[in-house]
N, C-alpha and C positions, 0 to 999 in steps of 0.2 A: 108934496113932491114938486121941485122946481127944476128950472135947466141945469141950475148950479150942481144941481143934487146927479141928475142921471148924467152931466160929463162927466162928473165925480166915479158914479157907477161904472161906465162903463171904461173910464182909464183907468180903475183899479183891475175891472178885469183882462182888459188889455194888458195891463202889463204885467198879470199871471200867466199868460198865454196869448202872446202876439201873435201868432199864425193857428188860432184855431179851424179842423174842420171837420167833416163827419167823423164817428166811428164803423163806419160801415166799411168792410173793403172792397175796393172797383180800382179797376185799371182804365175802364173806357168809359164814355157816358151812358152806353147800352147797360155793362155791368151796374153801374149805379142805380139806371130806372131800375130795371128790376128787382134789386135790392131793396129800395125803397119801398117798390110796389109789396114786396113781401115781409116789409116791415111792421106793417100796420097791425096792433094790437102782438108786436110779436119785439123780442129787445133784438139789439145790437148783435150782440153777444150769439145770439140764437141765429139768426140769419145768416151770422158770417160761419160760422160751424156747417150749417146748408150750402152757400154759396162758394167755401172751401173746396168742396169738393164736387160741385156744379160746375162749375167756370172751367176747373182743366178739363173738361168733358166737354161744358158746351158752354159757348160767351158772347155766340153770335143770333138773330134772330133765328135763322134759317138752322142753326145746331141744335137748339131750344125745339123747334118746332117737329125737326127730325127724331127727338128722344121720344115723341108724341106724349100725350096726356097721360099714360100710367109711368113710363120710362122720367118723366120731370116730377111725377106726383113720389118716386121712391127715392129722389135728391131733398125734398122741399116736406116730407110727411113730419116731418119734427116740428115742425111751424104750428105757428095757430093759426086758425082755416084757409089749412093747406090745397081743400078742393077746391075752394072759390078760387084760391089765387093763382093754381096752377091754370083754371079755365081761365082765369082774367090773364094769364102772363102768354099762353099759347094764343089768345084772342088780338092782345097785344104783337105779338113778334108776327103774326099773320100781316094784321096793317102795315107795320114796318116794312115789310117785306113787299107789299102791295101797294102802298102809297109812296113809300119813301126810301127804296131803294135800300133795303136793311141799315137806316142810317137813323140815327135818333135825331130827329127834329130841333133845330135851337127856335121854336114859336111857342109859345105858351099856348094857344087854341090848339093847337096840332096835339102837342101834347096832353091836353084835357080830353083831346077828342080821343086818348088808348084808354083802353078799358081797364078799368078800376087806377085809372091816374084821374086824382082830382089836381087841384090849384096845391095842396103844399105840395104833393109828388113833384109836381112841374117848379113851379119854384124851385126847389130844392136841386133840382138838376140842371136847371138854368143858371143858377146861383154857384153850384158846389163844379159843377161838372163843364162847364162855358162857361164861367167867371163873369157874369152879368148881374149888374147893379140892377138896372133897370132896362123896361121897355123903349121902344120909339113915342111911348106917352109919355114916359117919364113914370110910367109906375113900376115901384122897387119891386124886385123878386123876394119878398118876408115869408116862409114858412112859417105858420102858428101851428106848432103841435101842441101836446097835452104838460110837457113842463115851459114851453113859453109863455104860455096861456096862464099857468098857475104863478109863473114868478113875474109877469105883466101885474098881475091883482094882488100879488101878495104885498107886492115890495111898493106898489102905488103906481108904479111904474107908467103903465098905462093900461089902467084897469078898463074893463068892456067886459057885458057880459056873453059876448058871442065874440067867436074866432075874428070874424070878418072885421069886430067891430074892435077886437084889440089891437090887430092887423093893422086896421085904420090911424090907430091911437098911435100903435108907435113908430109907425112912418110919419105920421106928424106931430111927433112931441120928438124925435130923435137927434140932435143937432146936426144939420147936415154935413157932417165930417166922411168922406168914402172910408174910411178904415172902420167907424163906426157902424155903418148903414150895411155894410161888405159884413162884416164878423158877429155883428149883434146873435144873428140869428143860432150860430155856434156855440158864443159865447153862454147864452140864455139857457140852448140846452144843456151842455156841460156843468151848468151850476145845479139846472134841475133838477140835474139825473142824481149829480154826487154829492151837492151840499145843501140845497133846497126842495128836500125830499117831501113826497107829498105827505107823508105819515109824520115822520119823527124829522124836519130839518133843523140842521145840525146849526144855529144860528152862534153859538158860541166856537164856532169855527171858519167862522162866515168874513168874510174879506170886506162884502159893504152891509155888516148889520149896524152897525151908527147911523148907514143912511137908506136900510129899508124901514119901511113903517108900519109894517105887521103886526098887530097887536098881541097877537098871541104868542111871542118870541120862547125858544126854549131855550136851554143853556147846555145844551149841549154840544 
């Protein structure tokens, strides 16, 4: 895998979808964390079914925290572990409320500091929901979930065997284009979800199978 190869990549997928972003649906950046936050080991698909009909109920920290704990746990019980998340999302909307003014934080530490929000959650909301490339260090907001992670290694892309370290790989192997470094992380999941499946990917439908390098290619 060369530069030549991932500009290549990623302006084929660019220009299947210029304005990718979550499937998740959120109006606000509050709605988003916690979407996200109740994403984890749980799909798209499932959460917004949940959050459908969460949100015209309650969308704000202080509305969340007033349903209390069994009244949020009978919006969110279709999830997969719904208990942890409902305590981590009331634990959540407490600090908000206590630190910051029921306002979701644009700081990445702020953010790691709610409970059950790691680095992609914060990412991910920094990125999707504040439109932020990067920090005051200059480091990128990249979410590595479970198909970035797979189509990083699969494709060569930038292979790591830990998140941090794919993380690492493809904010420095990415050309630094803003529309590139901005979208990748979209772009990644949307191929992994629907064409670079982890079981059966559908490589003979695949947009850059000429230029991933997976050995084990299917034809389907």
């Amino acid at each position: 895998m060369n530069k030549e190869k991932r500009i290549e990549i990623l302006s084929r997928l660019r220009d299947e979808n210029p304005e990718p972003t979550t499937e998740l649906n959120f109006s606000t950046p509050f709605e988003l964390l916690i979407a996200v936050l109740l994403s984890a080991q749980a799909t798209d698909v499932g959460v917004n079914k949940a959050t459908d009909k969460l949100y015209p109920i309650a969308n704000t920290p202080q509305a969340i925290l007033d349903l209390g704990l069994d009244g949020l746990k009978s919006y969110i019980k279709t999830i997969g572990l719904f208990n942890t998340k409902a305590v981590n999302t009331l634990k959540t909307c407490q600090m908000l409320v206590d630190l910051h003014g029921g306002e979701v934080p644009e700081d990445r530490a702020a953010l790691e500091a709610l409970p059950g929000v790691g680095r992609k959650t914060a990412n991910v909301v920094l990125n999707t929901a504040f439109g932020w490339l990067k920090d005051d260090e200059g480091k990128y907001f990249l979410a590595v979930d479970t198909h970035i992670f797979r189509l990083a290694n699969r494709t060569k892309y930038a292979p790591g065997k830990t998140v941090e370290q794919v993380e690492a790989n493809i904010v420095k192997l990415t050309p630094r284009k803003t529309e590139f470094m901005f979208n990748l992380h979209h772009w990644f999941i949307l191929h992994g979800r629907y064409t670079c499946t982890a079981k059966r990917p559908k490589c003979g439908s695949c947009i850059i199978e000429d230029l991933c390098e997976f050995r084990d290619k299917s034809s389907d």
